[in-house]
N, C-alpha and C positions, 0 to 999 in steps of 0.2 A: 504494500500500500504506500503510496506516493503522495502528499498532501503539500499545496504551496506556503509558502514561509517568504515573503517579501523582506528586502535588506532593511526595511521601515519597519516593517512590524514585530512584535513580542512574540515572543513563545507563546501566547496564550491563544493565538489564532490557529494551533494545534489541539487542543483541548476538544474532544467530542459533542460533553456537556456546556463548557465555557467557562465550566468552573471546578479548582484543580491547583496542581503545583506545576510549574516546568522550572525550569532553566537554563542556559545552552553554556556549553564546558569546553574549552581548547585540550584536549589530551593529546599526547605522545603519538597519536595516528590521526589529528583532524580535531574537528569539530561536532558536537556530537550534541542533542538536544533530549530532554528525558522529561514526559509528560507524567502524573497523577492523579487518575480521578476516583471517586470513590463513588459503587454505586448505591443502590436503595439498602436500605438495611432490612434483611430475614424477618426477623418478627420484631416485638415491642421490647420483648424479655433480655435477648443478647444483643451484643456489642459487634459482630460482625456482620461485616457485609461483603460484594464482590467489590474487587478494585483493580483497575486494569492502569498498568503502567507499558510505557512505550518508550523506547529509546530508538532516537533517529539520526540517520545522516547526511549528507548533503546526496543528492540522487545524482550519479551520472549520467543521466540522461534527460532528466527534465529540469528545465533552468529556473530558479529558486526554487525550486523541490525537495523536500526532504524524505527520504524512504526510511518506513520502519525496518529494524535492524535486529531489535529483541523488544517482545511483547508478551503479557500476562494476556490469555483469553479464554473464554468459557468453552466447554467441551460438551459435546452433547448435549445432557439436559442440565447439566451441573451452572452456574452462572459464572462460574470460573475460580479464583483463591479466593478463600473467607480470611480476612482478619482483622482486629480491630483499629491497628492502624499502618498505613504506610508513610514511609520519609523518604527524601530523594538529600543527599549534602554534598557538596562539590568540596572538595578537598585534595591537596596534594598528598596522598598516603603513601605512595611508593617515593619519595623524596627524590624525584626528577624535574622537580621545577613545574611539573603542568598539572592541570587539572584531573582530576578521577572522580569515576559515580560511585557513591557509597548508597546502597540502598539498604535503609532498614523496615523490620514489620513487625509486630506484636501478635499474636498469635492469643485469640480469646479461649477456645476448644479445639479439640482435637475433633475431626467429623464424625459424624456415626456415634461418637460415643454419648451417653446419655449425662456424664459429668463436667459440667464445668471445670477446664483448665486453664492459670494462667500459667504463661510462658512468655520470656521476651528474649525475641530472638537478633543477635549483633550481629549485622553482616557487615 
């Protein structure tokens, strides 16, 4: 999927719903934009919902274009990852001078199972 991205506009003109996190990151291979949105929440009771994140990069073939590159999406009938929260933080962690994506998630339950779990998971 290929979505236009003008040298004028924000990251947020990638956003599906319009509302969300991006950012766009200079890393060690390019330029690289990383979208977050979160969808409806399961029921009233828990804290997860699906959320679909997208990281993209400049398209070689369509001029301001950005192609998805790696994407969370729902399978089947499932509406895709449950968790309670996602973060995107641009940060130099491999200490070369440029930019890297750190994505983290929080993890409410485990699926299926009938207990609530918390867990918080460091990526």
């Amino acid at each position: 999927m290929t979505k236009p991205l003008q040298p004028d506009q924000g990251c947020q003109v990638l956003l599906d719903a319009g509302t969300g996190d991006c950012a766009v990151l200079e890393t060690a291979h390019g330029e690289l934009v990383f979208t977050i949105e979160a969808g409806p929440y399961e029921s009233d009771v828990l804290v997860s919902r699906p959320w679909t994140v997208r990281v993209y990069r400049a398209s070689k073939t369509v001029p301001n274009g950005q192609e998805v590159v790696l994407a969370t999406r729902a399978q089947g009938t499932e509406p895709g990852p449950l968790f309670a929260n996602v973060t995107g933080k641009v940060a130099d962690v491999t200490g070369d001078g440029k930019d890297d994506l750190v994505l983290g998630y929080r993890s409410d339950r485990h699926r299926g199972h009938p207990r609530r779990r918390h867990r918080l998971y460091d990526i």
